[in-house]
N, C-alpha and C positions, 0 to 999 in steps of 0.2 A: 325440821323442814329445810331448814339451810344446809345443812350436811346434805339430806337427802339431795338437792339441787345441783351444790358441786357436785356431787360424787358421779350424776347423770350427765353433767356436762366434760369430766376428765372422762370417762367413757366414753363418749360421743368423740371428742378430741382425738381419742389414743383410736375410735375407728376407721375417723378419714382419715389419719396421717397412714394407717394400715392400709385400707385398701384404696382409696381415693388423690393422696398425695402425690404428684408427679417424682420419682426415683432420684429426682436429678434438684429439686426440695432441699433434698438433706444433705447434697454436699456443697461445698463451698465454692463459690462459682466468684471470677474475676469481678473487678469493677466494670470493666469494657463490658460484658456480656450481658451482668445484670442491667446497667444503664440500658443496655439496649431492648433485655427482654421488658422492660419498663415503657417500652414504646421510646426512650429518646436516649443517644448520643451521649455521651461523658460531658462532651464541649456543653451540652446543652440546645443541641441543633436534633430539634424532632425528625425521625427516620423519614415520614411520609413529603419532607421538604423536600425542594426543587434542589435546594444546596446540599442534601443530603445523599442525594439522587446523583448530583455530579461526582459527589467523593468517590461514592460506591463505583462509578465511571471508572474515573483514574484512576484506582486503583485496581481495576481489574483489566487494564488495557493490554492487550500481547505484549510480549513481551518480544523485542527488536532480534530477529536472528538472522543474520546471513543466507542468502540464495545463491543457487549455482548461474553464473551466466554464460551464455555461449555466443562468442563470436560466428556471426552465417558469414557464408558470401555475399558478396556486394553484388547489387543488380546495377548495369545501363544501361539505361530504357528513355526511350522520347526526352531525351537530353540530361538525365535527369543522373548524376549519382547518387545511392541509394546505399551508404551502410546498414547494417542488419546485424541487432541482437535478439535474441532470447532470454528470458529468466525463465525457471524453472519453480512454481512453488513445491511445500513438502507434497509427496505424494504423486506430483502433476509430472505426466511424461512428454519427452520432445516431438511432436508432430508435422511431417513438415507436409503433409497435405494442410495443416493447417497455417502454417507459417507461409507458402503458397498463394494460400488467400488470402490472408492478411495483405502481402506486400501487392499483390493485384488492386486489393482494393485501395493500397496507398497512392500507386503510379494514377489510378482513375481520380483521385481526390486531390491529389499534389497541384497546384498553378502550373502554366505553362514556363519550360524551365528557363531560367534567363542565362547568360554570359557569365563566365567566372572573372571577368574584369567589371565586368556593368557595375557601379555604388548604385546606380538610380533603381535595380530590381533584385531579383535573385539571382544568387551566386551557381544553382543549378546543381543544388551539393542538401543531401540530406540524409536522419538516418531514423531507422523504425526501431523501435523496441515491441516483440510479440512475448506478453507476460502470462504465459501459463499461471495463470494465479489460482485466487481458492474457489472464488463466487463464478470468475467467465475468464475469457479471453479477453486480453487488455491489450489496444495499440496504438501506444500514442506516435507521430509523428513530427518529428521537428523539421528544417530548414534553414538553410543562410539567406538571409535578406538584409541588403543597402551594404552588404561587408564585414559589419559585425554586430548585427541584430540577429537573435533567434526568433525565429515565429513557428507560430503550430498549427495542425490541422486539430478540427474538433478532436475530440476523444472516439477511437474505434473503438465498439466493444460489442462481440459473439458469443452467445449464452451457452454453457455445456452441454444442454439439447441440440444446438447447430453451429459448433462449433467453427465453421467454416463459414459462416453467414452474419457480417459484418454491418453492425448498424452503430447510428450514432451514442454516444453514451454521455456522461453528465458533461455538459460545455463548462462547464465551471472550472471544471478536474484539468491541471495541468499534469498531475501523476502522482504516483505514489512513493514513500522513500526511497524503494529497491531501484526503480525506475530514475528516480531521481542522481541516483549516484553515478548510473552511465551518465545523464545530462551534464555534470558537474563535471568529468571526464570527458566530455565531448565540446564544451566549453574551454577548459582547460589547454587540452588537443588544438583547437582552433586558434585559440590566443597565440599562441606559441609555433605550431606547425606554418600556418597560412597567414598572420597580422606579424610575428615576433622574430622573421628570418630577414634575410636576405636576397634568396631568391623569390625569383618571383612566384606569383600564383600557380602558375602550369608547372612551374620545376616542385611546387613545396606538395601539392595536392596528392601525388601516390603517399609520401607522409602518412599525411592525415588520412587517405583512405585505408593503410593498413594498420591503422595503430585501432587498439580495441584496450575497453576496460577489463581490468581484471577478473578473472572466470570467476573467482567465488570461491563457494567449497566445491569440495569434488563432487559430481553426478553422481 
């Protein structure tokens, strides 16, 4: 009767492992993997965790690559100097019916321009970046205020259904890195161009109006 038992359960055994056993069963699989197909982490940090959830995050974050930028021409308008870039995300092409609107609806959104001597308001001096990016059109705009304060307009942002049609976007968002690296350059630029000479504002300002951050990679 005991024989008879085993002998019912090494068959039963040798059936699931034949047709029932997942392939992947019988070989030898990492400690990372098993830990995980186990429901938890090596560390010991359950998959379904909030802290699990972050890891998985950062480790899956894009990874940083380089955009093409394009120095525009400069607009003056209602007092206002007006440098102008572009970025270019992967994929995304230069528009300047859309770049057009962008800066329309910047000159509409900009304060009234002040004096490039006045410390007490704005210097009358500002510049747009229009970022063909992945999700919309993105344009943030900065400003000299009191001499050597940056300040912004909300965030413009135009959805790739209406590309040309400019609404507010998250006030929160001062910009994003690609964005960031003209500001740090336009910064720079000012420190040095307009606060770091010798001549005065009106002689240093064509300067700083044609100096542009570096294009990037090639279009």
């Amino acid at each position: 009767m005991v024989r008879a038992v085993k002998r019912v359960k090494v068959h039963r055994d040798r059936f699931y492992r034949k047709w029932f056993r997942p392939k992947w069963a019988n070989k030898r699989i990492p400690a990372e993997y098993a830990t995980i197909l186990c429901g938890w982490r090596f560390e010991g940090v359950p998959l379904g965790s909030s802290v699990a959830k972050q890891e998985r995050a950062v480790n899956t974050l894009e990874k940083y690559q380089p955009r093409p930028v394009l120095a525009l021409k400069g607009i003056e308008k209602h007092g206002w100097h007006l440098k102008r870039y572009a970025i270019l995300a992967e994929g995304k092409m230069f528009d300047e019916t859309v770049v057009s609107a962008a800066s329309q609806e910047a000159l509409n959104r900009l304060p009234k321009a002040g004096s490039l001597h006045d410390e007490q308001g704005n210097q009358g001096v500002a510049f747009q970046i229009i970022h063909f990016a992945n999700v919309a059109v993105v344009s943030p705009v900065f400003y000299w205020q009191w001499a050597s304060v940056l300040a912004r307009l909300d965030q413009m942002r135009a959805s790739w259904q209406t590309p040309t049609h400019f609404q507010d976007g998250a006030k929160e968002v001062v910009g994003c890195i690609w964005e960031m690296n003209i500001v740090r350059f336009e910064v720079e630029t000012w420190a040095t161009q307009m606060l770091g000479g010798s001549k005065s504002a009106k002689d240093s300002l064509p300067a700083y109006l044609q100096a542009f951050a570096p294009s990037g990679p090639d279009v």
